[in-house]
N, C-alpha and C positions, 0 to 999 in steps of 0.2 A: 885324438878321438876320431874314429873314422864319420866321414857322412853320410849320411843318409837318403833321400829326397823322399819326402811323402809321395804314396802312389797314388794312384786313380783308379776310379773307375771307368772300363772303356767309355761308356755315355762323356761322364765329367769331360774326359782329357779330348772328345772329340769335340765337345765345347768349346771347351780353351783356344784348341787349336784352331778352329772354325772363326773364333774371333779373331785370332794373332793372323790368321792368312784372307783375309775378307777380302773377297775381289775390288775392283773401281766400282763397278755396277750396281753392287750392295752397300756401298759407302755410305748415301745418305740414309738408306733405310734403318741402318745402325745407328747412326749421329742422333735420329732425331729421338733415342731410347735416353741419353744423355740433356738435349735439350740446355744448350749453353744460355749462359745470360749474357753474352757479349756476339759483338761485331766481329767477327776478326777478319770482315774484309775491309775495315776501317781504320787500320792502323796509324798510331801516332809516332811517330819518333822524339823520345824526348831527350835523348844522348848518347853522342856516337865518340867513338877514340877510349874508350875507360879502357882498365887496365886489368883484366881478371877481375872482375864485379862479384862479390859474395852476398854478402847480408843486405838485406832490405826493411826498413820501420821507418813509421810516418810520426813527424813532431803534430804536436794539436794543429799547426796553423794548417795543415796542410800538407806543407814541404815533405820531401824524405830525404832519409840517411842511407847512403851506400856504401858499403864498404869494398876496398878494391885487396882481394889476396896477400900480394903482392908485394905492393909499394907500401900497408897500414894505413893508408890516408882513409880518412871518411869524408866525405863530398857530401854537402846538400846542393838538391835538386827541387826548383821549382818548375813545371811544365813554362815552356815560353823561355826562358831564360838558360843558362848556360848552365853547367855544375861548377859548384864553387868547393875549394876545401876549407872544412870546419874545425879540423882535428885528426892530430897524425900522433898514433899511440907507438909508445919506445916498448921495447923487449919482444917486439913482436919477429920470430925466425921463422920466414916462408921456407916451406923443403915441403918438396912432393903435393901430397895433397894438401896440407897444411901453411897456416899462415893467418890471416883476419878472415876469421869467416863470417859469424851470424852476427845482428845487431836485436836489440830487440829497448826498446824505447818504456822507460817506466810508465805505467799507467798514473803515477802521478806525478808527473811530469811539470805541471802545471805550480805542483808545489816544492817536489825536491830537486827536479831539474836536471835525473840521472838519466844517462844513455849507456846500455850492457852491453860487452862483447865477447867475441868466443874465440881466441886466437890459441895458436902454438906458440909458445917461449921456446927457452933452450933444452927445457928436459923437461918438459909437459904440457899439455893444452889445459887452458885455465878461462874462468871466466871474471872478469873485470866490470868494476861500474866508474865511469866519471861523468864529468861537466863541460860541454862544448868549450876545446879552448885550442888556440896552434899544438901546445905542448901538454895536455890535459892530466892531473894529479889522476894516476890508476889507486882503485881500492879491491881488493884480489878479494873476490867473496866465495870462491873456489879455485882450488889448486889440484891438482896431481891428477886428474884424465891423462892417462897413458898415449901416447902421443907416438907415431909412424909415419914415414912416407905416405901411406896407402891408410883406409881406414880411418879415418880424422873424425869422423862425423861432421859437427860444427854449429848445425841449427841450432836458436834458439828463442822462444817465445813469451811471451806471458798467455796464461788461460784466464776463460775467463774469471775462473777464482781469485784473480789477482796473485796467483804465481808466476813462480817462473820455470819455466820446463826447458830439457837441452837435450838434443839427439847425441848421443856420442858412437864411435864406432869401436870394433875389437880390438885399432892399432896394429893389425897384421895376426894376433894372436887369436886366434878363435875360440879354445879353453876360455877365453878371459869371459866372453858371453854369458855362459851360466854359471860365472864365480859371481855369488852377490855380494863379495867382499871388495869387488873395484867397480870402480866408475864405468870402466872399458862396457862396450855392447849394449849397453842400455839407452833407457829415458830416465834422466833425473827430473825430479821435483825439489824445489824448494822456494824458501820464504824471498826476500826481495835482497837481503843479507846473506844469502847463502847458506844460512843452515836450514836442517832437513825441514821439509813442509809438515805442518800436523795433518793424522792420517795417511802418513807413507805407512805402506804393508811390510816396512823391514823396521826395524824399531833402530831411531836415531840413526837410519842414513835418508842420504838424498835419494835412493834408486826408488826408480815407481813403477818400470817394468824390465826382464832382461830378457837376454836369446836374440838380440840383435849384432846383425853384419856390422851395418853402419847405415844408420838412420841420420837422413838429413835434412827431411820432409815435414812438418807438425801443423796441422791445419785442424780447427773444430766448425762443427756444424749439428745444430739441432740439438743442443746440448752434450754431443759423441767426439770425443778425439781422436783421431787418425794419423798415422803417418805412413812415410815412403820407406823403403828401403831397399837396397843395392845386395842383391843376389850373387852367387858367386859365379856357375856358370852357365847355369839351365832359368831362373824365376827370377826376376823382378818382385815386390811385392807392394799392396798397400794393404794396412792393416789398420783394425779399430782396435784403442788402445784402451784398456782397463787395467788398475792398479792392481798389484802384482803378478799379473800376467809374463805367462813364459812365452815366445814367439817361433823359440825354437832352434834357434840356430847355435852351435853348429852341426845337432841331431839331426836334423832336417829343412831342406830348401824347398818352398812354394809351399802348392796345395796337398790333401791330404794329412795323412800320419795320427797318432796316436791321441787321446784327449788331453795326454798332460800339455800338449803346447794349442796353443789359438793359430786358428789355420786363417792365411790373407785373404779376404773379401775380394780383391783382385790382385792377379799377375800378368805379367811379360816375359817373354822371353828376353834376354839381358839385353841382345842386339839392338830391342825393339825401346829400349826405356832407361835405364841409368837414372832411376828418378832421386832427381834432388828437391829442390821446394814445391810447394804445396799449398792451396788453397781452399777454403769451399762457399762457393757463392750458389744461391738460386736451386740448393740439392745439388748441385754438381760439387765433386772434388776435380780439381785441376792438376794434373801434376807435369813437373817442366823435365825435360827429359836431354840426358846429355847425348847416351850414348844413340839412342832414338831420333834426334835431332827433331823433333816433335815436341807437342802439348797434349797431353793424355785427358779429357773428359771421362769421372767414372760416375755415372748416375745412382745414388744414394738411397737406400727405403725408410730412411729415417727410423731405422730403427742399430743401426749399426754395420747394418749390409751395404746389399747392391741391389738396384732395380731393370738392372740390363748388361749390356756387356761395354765395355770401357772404347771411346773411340776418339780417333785423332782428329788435331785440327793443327795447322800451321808446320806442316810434314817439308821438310827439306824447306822451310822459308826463310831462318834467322838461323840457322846451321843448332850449335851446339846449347838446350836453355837451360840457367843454373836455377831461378829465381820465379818464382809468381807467387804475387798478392793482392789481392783487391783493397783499392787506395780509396783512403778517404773522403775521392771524388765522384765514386761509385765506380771508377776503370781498371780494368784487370792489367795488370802491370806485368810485363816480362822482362826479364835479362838475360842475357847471352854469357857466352863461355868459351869464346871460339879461342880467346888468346891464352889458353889456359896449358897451353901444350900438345894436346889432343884433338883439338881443333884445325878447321885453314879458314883462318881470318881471313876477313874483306879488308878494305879501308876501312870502312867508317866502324869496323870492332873495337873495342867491345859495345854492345846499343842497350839503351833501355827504351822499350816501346810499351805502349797501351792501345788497348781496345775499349771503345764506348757499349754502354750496356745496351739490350735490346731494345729496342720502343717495344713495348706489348699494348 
């Protein structure tokens, strides 16, 4: 199917472009349309040497779980102390973009004591629940996400509804996006079990939105869900996410085009962003940016929008970031990606660092 790119109107796309080229000069007068809730001239280093770092959730006490691509190992991390490994999950085959990506910590944790995750097997990406252990018992609460080098998707979260939601990507195929008959391109929804959520808009599947590249990003705020996604070779995007929602791809890339697809509330040019995880604290969404080697601030109207134009922070400082969440300590949490292949690691790659929140 050939693509498309939605157009512009000259005004809009002089916009766009007026943001993506902002001199040094206008820096801060843009930044402060964002309005961070964090320091980021305060940074912490809370782990240096990881191995291709993916997924990011916090246990109650505090702590978090990282997962490293890679090697499958998940590592807890308390600030102050070292990371330790918790749990190294079997059947996991890293290739390309694929391997352990997203974790995502039950919300009742306290009682059943599940931690999810999103990996590649050998002929699919699946996602998995078990129990902190060296060798941890997997219980496969989803199978058959179509699975590639490239495209992997990986994200995965709970809303606040107490589901569970997962970004996934096309797997290299791009027809697969607006097939609602596979997993490929979309946002799934479901129960804690794996089957479909009640009130999915396709009856008795997981999917809740399609027309997705490869969503890696899922972040809520103000009651709105949002995510990131990896453009092909002109837009970047983020976009507010509502159940059965078409996003568009692979009819169309970035802004504009027609009403049957939801046009992104903000873009990048790809160079500029590669956006993987995703936050949103204080109105601001956060999004961590590979190919960008930045931290994208996009200020929010709480109404599913945007209230200004999206600006950076932390631009060439921690090279390649896969990862950002706001931790249960109030700190905006980042991760790197520089060992990822695509990267030029330092020593102390891969890091996980924070920033404390503003005094107001």
């Amino acid at each position: 199917m050939p693509r498309k790119m939605r157009t512009l109107a000259p005004a809009a796309a002089l916009a766009i472009a007026s943001v993506l080229a902002l001199p040094a000069s206008q820096t801060a007068v843009a930044q402060s349309a964002a309005d961070p809730s964090f320091d980021f001239s305060a940074p912490e280093v809370l782990a240096t040497g990881l191995t291709v770092p993916w997924g990011l959730d916090f246990l109650p006490d505090g702590s978090a779980l990282v997962s490293e691509r890679t090697s499958a190992r998940i590592l807890r991390l308390r600030p102050g102390s070292a990371p330790t490994e918790v749990a190294r999950l079997s059947g996991v085959q890293p290739s390309g973009e694929g391997g352990l990506l997203g974790l995502a910590v039950s919300p009742s944790y306290a009682v059943d004591g599940y931690v999810y995750a999103y990996y590649s097997a050998a002929s699919d990406n699946r996602i998995v629940r078990f129990k902190l252990a060296a060798s941890p018992q997997q219980e496969v609460i989803l199978s058959g996400i179509p699975k590639a080098s490239v495209h992997d998707g990986g994200r995965i979260h709970f809303g606040p509804d107490g589901l569970l939601y997962a970004g996934t990507g096309d797997a290299g195929e791009s027809t697969n996006a607006q097939n609602p008959n596979t997993p490929a391109g979309k946002i799934l929804r479901m129960r804690p079990d794996g089957t479909p959520a009640p009130g999915n808009p396709f009856p008795n599947s997981v999917v809740y939105t399609l027309g997705h590249r490869n969503v890696q990003g899922l972040a809520w705020g103000g009651g709105r869900m949002y995510a990131t996604e990896f453009g092909q070779n002109t837009w970047d995007e983020v976009n507010h996410i509502t159940a059965g929602g078409n996003y568009g791809w692979p009819n169309v890339e970035g802004p504009g085009g027609p009403p049957t697809y939801r046009a992104p509330i903000a873009t990048w040019a790809t160079s500029q962003a590669s956006p993987s995880g995703a936050a949103v604290a204080g109105g601001t969404l956060y999004a961590a940016a590979l190919a960008g080697r930045r931290l994208w601030t996009v200020p929010l109207d709480g109404n599913g929008g945007t209230s200004g134009p999206p600006t950076a922070v932390l631009q060439d400082t921690y090279g390649r970031l896969r990862t950002v969440a706001v931790g249960p300590d109030g700190w905006l949490w980042v991760m790197t990606s520089n060992r990822d292949g695509r990267g030029t690691p330092t020593s102390t790659d891969d890091r996980i660092v924070r920033f404390p929140p503003v005094s107001r």
